[in-house]
C-alpha positions as CSV (number, residue, x, y, z in Angstrom):
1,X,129.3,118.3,87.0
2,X,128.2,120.4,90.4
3,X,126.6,118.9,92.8
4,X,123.4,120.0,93.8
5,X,122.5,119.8,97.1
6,X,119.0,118.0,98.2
7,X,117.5,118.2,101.9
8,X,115.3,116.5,103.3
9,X,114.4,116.1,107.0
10,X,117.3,117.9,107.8
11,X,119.5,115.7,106.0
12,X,122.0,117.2,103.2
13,X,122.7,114.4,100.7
14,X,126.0,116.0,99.5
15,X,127.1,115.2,103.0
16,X,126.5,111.2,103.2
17,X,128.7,109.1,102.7
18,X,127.9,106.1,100.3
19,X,129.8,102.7,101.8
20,X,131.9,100.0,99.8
21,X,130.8,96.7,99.4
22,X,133.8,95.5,101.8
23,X,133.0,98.2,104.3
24,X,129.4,97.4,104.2
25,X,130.2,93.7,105.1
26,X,132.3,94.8,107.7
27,X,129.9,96.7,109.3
28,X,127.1,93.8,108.9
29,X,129.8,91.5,110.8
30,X,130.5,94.2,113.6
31,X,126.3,94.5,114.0
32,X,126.1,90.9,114.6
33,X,128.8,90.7,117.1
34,X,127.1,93.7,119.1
35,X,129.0,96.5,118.2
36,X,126.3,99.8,119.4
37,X,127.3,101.7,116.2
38,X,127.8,99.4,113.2
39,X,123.9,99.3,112.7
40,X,123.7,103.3,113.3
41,X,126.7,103.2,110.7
42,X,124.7,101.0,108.0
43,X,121.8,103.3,108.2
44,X,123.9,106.6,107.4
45,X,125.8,104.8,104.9
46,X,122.7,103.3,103.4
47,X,120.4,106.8,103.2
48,X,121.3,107.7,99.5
49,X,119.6,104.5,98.7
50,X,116.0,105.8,100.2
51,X,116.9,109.5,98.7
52,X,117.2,107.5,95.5
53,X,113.4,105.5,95.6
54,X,111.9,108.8,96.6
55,X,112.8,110.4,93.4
56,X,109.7,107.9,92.3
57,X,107.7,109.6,94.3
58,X,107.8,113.3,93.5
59,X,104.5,114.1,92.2
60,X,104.2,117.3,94.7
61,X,101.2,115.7,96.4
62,X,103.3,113.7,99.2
63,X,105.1,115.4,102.0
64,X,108.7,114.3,101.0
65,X,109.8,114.6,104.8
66,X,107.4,111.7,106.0
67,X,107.8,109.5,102.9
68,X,112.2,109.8,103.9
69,X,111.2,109.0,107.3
70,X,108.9,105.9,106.0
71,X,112.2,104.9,103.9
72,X,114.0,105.1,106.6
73,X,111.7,102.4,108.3
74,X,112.4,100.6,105.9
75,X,116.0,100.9,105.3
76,X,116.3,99.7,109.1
77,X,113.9,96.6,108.7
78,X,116.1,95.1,106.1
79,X,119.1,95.8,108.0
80,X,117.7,94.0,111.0
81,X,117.0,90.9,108.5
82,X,120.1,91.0,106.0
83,X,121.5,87.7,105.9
84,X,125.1,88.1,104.8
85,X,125.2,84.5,104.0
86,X,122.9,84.6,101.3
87,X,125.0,85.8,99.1
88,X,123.2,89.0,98.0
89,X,123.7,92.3,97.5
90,X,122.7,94.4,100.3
91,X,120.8,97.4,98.2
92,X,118.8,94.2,96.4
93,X,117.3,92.9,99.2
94,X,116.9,96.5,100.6
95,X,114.7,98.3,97.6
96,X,111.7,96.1,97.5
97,X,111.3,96.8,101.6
98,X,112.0,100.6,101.5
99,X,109.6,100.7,98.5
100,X,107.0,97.8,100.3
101,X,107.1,100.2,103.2
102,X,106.6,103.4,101.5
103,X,103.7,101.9,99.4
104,X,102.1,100.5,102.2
105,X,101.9,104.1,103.6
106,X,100.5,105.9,100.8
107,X,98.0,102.6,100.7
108,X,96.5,103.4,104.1
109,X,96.8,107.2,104.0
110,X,94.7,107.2,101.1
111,X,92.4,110.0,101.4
112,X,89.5,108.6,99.6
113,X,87.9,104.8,101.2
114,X,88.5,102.3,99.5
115,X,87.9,98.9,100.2
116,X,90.5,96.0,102.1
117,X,90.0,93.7,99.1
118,X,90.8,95.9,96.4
119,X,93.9,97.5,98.3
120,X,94.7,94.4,98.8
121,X,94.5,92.9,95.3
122,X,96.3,96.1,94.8
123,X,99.1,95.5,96.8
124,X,99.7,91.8,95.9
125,X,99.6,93.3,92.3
126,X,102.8,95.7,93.3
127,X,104.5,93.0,95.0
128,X,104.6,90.7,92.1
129,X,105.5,93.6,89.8
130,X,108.7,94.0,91.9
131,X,109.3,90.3,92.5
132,X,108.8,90.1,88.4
133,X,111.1,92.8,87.6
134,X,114.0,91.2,89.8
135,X,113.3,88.0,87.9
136,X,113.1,89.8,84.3
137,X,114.3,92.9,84.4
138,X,111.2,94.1,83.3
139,X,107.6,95.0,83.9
140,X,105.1,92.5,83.7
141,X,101.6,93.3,81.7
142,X,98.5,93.5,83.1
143,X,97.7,90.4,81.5
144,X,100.5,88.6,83.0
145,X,99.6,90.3,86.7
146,X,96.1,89.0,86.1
147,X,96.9,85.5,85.4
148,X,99.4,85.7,88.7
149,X,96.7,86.3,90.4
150,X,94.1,84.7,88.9
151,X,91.6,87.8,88.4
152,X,90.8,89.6,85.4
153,X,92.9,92.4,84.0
154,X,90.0,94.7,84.8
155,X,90.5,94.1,88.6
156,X,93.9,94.7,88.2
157,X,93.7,98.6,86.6
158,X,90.9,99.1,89.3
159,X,93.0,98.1,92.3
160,X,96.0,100.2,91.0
161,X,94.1,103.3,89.6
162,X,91.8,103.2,93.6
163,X,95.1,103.8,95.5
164,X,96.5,107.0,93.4
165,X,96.3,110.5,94.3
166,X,93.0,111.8,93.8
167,X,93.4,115.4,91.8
168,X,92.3,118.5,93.3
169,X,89.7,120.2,90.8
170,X,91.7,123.2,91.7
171,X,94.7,121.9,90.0
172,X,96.4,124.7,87.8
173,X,96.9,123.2,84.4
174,X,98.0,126.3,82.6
175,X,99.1,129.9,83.1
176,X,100.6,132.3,80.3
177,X,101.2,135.2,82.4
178,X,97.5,135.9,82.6
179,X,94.4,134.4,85.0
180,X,95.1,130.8,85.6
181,X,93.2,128.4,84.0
182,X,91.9,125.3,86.8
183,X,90.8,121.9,85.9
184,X,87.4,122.9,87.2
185,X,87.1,125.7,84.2
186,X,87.8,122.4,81.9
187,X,84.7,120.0,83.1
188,X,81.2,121.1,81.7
189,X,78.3,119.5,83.0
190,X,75.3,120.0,80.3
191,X,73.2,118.7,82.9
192,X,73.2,121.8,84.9
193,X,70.7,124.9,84.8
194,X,71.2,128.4,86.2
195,X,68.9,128.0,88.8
196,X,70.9,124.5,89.5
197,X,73.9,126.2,89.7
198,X,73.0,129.2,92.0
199,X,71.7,126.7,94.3
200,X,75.2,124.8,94.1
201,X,77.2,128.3,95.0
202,X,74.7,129.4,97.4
203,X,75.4,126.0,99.2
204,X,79.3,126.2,98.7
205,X,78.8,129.7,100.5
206,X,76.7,128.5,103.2
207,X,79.6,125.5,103.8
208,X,82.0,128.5,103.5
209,X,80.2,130.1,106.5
210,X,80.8,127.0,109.5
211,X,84.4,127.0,110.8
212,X,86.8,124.5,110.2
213,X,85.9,121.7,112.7
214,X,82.3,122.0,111.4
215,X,82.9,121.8,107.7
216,X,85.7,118.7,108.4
217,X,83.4,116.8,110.4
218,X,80.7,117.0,107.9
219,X,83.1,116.2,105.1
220,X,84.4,113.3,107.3
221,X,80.5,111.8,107.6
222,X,78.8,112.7,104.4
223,X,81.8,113.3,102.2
224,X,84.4,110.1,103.2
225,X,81.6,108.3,105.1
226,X,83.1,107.9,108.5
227,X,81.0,106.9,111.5
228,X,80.8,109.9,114.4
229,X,82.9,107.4,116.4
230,X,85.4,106.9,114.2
231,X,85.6,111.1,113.8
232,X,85.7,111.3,117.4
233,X,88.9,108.9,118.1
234,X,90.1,111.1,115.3
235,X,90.0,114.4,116.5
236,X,90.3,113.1,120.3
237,X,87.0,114.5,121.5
238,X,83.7,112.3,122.8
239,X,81.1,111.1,120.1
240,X,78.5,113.2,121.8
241,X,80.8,116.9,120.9
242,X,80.6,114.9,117.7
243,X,77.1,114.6,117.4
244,X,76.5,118.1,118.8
245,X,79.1,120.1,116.3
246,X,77.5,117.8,113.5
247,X,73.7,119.2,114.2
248,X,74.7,122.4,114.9
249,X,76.3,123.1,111.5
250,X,73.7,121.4,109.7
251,X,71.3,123.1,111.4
252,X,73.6,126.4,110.8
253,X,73.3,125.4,107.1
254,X,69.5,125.2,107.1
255,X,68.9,128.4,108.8
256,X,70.8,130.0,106.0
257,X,69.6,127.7,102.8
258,X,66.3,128.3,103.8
């Protein structure tokens, strides 16, 4: 079979080196005895094991660079914490933290707000589906997560289904040679009239029209909700430039709506 060679952050995986059980061990004694490079050692031995959870992740949403590097956080936690006297394997203990630490990441990178309870019902939720699946060897149901917990099955789908990837309306969903065809052509709203919807495309225009700090900092307050504060810390400028880019484009947008 050829190999096929995968990079990621620089790193080629055909190049890494994947250690023994006795060499791992080895190299867990040396750490603990101070040697400077058995930990660097455990981490490059170890990295096929991070390129191997991110293959969960692939959706083409998630910059595969940062999620390795978040791994890779990971990967070194649990080599800080490995016990060897526990008598496990190493790659056990280490999945559920690599994958804890990439969750955890997508959790508060979430582009869309959502609240601290639900993400984190929705993170006790994937804990105990890994913790299950260790014990099983299989996924629970929602109805066994529920009872875990002691919420209602409902709460569980609504945690889970509040920290994926929102889809772009702009999404290609089929092309045969010809003009694409976007999720947006797919979504009719009966609701809307003409005049409704030259009113919605002269307003898209009139966004189109403010430059790109304007138009993210009123998607940041009207859109996500942020506070001009919160917007300010953000892009590393005082609340009042906040304030005064903010009225400006709205009253940019008024000026040309009118």
């Amino acid at each position: 079979m050829a190999n096929h060679k995968v990079e990621i952050s620089g790193v080629n995986t055909n190049e890494l080196k994947v250690l023994t059980q006795e060499e791992m061990t080895a190299l867990f004694k040396k750490m603990k005895e101070g040697d400077p490079f058995a930990r660097n050692d455990l981490v490059y031995g170890n990295l096929k094991l991070v390129f191997s959870i991110l293959r969960r992740f692939k959706s083409g949403r998630e910059n595969l660079d940062d999620l390795f590097q978040v791994g890779c956080i990971g990967l070194v936690k649990a080599i800080d914490n490995f016990d060897l006297g526990q008598n496990v394997k190493f790659s056990t203990y280490a999945v559920p933290m690599i994958l804890g630490e990439i969750k955890r990441y997508l959790r508060d990178n979430n582009s869309i707000r959502v609240s601290r309870s639900t993400k984190d019902l929705a993170y006790k939720t994937l804990k105990l589906k890994d913790e299950w699946f260790m014990l099983h060897g299989s996924e629970p149901t929602e109805e066994v997560l529920a009872k875990e917990l002691g919420v209602t099955t409902y709460d569980i789908v609504h945690a889970l289904d509040a920290l994926k990837d929102p889809v772009s309306m702009f999404e290609p969903i089929y092309n045969d040679g010809g003009d694409t065809i976007y999720l947006c052509d797919q979504i009719e709203d009966k609701k809307k009239t003409g005049k409704e919807m030259e009113n919605r495309l002269t307003t898209e225009d009139a966004i189109l029209s403010l430059n790109d700090r304007e138009r993210h900092i009123l998607d940041e307050r009207f859109v996500i909700g942020k506070t001009q504060m919160e917007i300010a810390d953000e892009l590393s400028i005082s609340q009042a430039q906040v304030s005064r880019l903010e009225k400006n484009a709205i009253k940019q947008l008024k000026k040309i709506l009118k």
